[in-house]
C-alpha positions in Angstrom: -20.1 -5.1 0.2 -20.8 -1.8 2.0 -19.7 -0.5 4.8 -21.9 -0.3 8.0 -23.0 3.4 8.7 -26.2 5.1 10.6 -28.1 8.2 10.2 -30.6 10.6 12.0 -33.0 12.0 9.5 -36.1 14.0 10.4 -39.5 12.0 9.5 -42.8 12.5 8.3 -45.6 9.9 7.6 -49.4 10.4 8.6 -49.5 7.0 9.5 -47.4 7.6 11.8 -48.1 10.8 13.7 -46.4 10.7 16.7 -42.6 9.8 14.7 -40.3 12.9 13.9 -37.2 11.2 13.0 -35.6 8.6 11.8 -32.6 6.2 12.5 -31.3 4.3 9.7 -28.6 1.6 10.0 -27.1 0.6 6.6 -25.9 -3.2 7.5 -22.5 -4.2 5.4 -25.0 -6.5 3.8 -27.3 -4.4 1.9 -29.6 -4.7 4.4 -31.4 -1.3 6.1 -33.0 -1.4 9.7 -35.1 1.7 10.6 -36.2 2.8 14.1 -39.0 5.8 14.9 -38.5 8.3 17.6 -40.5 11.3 18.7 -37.4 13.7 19.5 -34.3 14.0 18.0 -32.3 13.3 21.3 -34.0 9.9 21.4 -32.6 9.1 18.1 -29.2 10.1 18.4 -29.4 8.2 22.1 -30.2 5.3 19.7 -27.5 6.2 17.2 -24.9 6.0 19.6 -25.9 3.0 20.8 -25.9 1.3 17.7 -22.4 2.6 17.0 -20.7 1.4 20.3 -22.2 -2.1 20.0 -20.4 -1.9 16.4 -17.1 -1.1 17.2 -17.3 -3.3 20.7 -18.8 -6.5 18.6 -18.6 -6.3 15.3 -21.5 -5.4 12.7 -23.2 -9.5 13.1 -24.0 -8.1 16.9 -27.3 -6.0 15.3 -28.8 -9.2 14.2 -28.9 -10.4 17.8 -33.2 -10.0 18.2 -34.8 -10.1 21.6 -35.5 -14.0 21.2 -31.7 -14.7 20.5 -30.9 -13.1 23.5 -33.6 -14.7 25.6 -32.4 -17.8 24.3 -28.5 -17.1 25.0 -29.4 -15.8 28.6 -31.4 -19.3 29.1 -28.5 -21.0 28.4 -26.1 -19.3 29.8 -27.8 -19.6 32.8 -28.1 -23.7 32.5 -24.0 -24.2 32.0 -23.5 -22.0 35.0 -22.7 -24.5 37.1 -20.7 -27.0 35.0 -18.7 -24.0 34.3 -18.3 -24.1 30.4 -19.1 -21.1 28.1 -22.1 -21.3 25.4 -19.3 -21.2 22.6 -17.8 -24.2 23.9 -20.7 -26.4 24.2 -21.0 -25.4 20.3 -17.9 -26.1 19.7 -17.9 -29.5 21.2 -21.4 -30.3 19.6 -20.4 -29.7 15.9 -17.2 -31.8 17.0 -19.1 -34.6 17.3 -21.9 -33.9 14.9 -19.1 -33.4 11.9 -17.9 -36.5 12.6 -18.9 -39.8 10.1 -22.0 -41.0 10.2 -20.8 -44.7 10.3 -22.5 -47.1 12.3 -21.1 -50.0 14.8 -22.0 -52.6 12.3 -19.7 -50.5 9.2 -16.8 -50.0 11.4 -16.7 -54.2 12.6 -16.8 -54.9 9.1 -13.5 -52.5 8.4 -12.2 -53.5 11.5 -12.5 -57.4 11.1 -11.6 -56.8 7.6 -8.0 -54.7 9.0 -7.6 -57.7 11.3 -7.8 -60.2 8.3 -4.6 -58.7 6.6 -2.4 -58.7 9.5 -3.8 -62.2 9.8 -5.0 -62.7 13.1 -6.3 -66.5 14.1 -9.7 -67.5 13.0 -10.5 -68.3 16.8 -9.9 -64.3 17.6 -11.3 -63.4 14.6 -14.6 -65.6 15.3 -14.4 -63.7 18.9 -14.6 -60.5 17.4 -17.5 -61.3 15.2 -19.8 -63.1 18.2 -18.8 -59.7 20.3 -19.9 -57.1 17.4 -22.8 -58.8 16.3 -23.8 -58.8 19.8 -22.5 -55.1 20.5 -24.5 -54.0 17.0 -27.6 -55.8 17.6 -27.9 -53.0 20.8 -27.0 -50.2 19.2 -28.4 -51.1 16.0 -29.1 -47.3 14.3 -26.5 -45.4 16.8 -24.1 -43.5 15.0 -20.2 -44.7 16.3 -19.3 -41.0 17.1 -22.7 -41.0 19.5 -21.8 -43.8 21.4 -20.4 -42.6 24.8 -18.9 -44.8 28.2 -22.2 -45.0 30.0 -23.9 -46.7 26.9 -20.3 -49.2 26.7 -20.4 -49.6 30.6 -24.1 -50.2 31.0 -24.0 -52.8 28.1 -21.2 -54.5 29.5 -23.2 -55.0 33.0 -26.5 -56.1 31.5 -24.7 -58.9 30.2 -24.6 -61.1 33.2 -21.3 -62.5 32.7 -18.2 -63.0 35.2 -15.5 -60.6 35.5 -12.9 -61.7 33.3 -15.5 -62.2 30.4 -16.3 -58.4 31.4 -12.8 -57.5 30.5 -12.0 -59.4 27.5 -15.3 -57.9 25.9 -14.1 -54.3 27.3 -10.3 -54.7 25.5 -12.5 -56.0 22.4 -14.4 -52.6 22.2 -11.4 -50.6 23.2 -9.3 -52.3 19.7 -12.5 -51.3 17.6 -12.9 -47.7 19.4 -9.3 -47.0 19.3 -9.5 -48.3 15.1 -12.3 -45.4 14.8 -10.6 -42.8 16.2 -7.2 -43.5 14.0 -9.3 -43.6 10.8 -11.7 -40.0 12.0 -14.9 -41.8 11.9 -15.3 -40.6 15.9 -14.1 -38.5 18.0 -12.8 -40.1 21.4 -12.9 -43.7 22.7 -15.3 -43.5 25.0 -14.0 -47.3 26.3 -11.0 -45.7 27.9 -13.7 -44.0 30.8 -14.8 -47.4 31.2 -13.1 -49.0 34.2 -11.8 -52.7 34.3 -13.6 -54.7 37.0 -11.9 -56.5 39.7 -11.1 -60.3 39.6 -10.4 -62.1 42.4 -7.5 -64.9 42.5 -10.4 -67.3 43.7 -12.4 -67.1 40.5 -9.7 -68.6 38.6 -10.6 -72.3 38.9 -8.1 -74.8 39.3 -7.9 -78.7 39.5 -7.0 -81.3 41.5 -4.0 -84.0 41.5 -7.1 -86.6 41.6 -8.9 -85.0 39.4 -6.0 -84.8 36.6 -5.3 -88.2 37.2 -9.4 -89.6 36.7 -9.5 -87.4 33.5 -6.1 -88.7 32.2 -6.5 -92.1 33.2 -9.8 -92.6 31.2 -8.7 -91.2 28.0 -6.5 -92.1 25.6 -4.7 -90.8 22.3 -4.9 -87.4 21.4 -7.6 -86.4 24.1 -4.9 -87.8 27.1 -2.3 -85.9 25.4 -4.5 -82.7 25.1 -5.2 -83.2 28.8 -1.3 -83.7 29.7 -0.3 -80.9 27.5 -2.1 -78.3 29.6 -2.2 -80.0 32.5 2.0 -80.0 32.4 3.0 -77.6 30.0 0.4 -75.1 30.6 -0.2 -74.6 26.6 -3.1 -72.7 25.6 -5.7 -74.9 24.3 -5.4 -72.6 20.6 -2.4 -73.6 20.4 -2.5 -77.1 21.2 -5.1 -77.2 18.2 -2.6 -75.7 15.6 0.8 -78.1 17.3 2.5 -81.3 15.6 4.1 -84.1 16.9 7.0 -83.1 15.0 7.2 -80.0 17.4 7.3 -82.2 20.2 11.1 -83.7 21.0 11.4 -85.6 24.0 15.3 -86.2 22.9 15.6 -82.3 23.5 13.6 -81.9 25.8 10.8 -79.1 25.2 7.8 -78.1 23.3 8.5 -75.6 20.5 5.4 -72.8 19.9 6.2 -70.9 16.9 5.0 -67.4 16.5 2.5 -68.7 13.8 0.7 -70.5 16.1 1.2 -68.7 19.4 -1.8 -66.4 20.6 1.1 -63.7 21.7 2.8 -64.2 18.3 5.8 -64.9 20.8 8.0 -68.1 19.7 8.8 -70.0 22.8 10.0 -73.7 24.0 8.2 -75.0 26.8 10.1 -77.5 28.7 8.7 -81.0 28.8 9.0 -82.2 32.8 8.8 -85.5 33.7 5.5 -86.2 34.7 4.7 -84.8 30.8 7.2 -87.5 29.3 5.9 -90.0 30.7 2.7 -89.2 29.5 3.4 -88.5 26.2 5.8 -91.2 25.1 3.7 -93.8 24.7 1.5 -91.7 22.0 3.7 -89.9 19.8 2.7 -89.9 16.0 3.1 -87.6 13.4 1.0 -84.8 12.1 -1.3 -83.1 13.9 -1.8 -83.9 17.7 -5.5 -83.8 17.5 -7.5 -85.8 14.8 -11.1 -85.8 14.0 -14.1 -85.4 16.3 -11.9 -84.3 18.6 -13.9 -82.0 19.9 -17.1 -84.2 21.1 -14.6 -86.9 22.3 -13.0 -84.4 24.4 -16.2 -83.3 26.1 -17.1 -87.0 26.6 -14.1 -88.0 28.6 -14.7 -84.4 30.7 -18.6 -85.7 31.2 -17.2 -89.3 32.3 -14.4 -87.6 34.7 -17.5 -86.1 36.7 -17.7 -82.3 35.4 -20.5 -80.4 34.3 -20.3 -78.3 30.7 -21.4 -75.3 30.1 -23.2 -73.5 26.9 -23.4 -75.7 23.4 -21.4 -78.6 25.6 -24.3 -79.1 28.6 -26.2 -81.9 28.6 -29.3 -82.7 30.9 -27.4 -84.7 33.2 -25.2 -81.6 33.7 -27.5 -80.5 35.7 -27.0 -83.5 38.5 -25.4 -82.5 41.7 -22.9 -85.1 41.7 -21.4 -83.2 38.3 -19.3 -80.1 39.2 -18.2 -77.3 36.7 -15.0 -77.3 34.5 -13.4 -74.1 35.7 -11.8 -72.1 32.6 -8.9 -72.7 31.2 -8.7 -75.3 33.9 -5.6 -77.0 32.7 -3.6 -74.1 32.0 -4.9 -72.6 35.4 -3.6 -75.6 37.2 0.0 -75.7 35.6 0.6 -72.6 36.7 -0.9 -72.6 40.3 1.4 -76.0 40.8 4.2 -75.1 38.9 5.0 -71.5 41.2 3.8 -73.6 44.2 6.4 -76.4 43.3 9.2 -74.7 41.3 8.8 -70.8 43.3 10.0 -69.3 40.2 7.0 -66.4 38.5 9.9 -65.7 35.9 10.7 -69.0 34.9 6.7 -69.7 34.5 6.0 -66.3 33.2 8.7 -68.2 29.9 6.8 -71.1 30.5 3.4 -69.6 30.1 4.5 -66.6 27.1 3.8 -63.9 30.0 6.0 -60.6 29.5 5.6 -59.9 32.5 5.2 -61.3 36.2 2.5 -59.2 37.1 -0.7 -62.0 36.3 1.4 -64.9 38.3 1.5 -63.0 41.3 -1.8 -61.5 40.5 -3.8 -65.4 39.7 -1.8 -68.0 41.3 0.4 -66.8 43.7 -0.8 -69.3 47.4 -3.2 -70.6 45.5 -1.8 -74.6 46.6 0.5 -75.9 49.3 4.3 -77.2 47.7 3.6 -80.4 49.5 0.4 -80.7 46.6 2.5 -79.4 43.6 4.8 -82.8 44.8 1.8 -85.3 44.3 0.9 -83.5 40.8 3.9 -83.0 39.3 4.6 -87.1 40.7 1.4 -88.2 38.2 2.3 -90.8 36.0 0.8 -93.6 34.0 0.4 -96.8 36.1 
């Protein structure tokens, strides 16, 4: 490759009259440029400017044409007040633009499929699935690396949905963003600019005494003692679904949830008060605590206790006044609103509940009921 040089040479063409000399500039290309003048002064003017713009910008500066330098002035102009340079939008767009060109339906397969091997529970993994299909179906052609917060945050809103469903779905996203940016298939996680929405301690519905009672006292087997067990031991109803009798020992006194079958992966005893005992005696068994059908025998007993389901559950007389809503995670929700009331211990429920910290019970069920009502629910027992 040559080197970039210039010269002045005298001209002569009848076509065109009014040129006497010549600038040539030799590019380190091959390439020549010429330019006409009608004095010599002109040219060497020319010459010299061609040279300074050289040795200030390098040789690529004389392929800068009028239009390029309309178009950088335009621009220039435009980013002015954001204050960031033309070379850093660049920079920025060929950032994201060399990213993958997976979609949001690839990376939930690979993520679901990561979450398979470190064998998460079929209930979260069923969670994720819903959420992504749901998510995808949106953004349906959208490259994962295009995606920023204001397309998470708006879909979040649109969905109509209460708070805490808000921010479950948000921590959702920000576990599949997060697995994108580890693996280079985008950028950023545009999640994190997405801020958590507030929920109040009154949208955490709770039950009761009389209610626990009409809901316990017109079931029986393992749909009274799925009702006791959250109602006084505050278990998850997850893990109430994977638990044995043979993890339940009234001679010791507590409830053992192994990390298999936690949803913290946390092994933890929860102790068994009184008011549980008593309830539980009478139906111990062996194997699993909840048998078939479970499920629509459950809801039944919920319908007959007065409370109105929601979704797949709802039935048309749900829709009667008399029939009131079934708060989530009622039972669990009610242990611990009683239990802090009763007991005013947040660590010892935080243990109770597999909380690693104190900051939800203050945050959920702190004055939520008086200590004289924790008495009368934690005094339930079988006639």
């Amino acid at each position: 490759m040559s080197k970039f040089r210039v010269s002045v040479r005298p001209y002569k063409c009848s076509a065109r009259p009014n040129a006497k000399w010549v600038l040539n500039v030799w590019h380190p290309t091959g390439k020549r440029e010429r330019s006409y003048f009608e004095t010599k002064e002109a040219a060497q003017a020319a010459e010299q400017i061609k040279s300074v713009e050289v040795q200030r910008l390098g040789w690529k500066a004389l392929q800068i044409d009028d239009c390029l330098r309309l178009e950088a002035l335009d621009a220039k102009e435009k980013l002015a007040p954001y204050g960031v340079s033309i070379t850093a939008v660049v920079a920025e767009y060929i950032r994201r633009r060399g990213s993958s060109s997976i979609t949001v339906d690839q990376i939930a397969e690979q993520f679901l499929a990561s979450r398979e091997k470190l064998e998460r529970s079929e209930k979260h993994l069923s969670s994720l699935r819903r959420l992504f299909n749901r998510f995808g179906a949106s953004f349906p052609s959208e490259r994962l690396a295009d995606l920023t917060s204001d397309h998470v945050e708006g879909w979040l809103h649109d969905l109509k949905v209460g708070p805490v469903t808000v921010n479950t779905y948000r921590s959702l996203l920000n576990s599949l963003f997060e697995f994108g940016v580890r693996k280079k298939l985008c950028p950023e996680n545009p999640v994190k600019a997405v801020e958590r929405m507030t929920v109040k301690a009154d949208e955490v519905g709770i039950l009761t005494p009389a209610q626990i009672w009409n809901l316990l006292e017109i079931s029986d087997g393992d749909v009274r003692a799925t009702f006791a067990l959250g109602a006084f031991a505050g278990i998850r109803p997850e893990e109430i679904v994977r638990l044995t009798w043979e993890e339940v020992s009234l001679e010791r006194g507590h409830i053992t949830i192994t990390a298999a079958k936690s949803k913290t992966a946390q092994h933890r005893y929860v102790k068994i008060l009184p008011c549980l005992e008593a309830w539980l005696r009478p139906l111990i068994d062996s194997g699993s605590i909840q048998g078939d059908n479970f499920r629509r025998r459950y809801d039944e007993a919920r319908r007959l206790a007065g409370f109105a389901l929601r979704g797949n559950q709802r039935r048309r007389h749900d829709e009667d006044e008399s029939f009131v809503p079934w708060p989530h995670d009622a039972l669990r929700h009610s242990f611990a609103s009683y239990h802090l009331a009763k007991f005013q211990s947040a660590p010892a429920l935080a243990l109770e509940l597999g909380h690693q910290s104190n900051a939800l019970i203050f945050s959920n069920y702190r004055r939520r009921v008086t200590e004289l009502e924790a008495t009368e629910y934690f005094n339930l027992v079988p006639r």
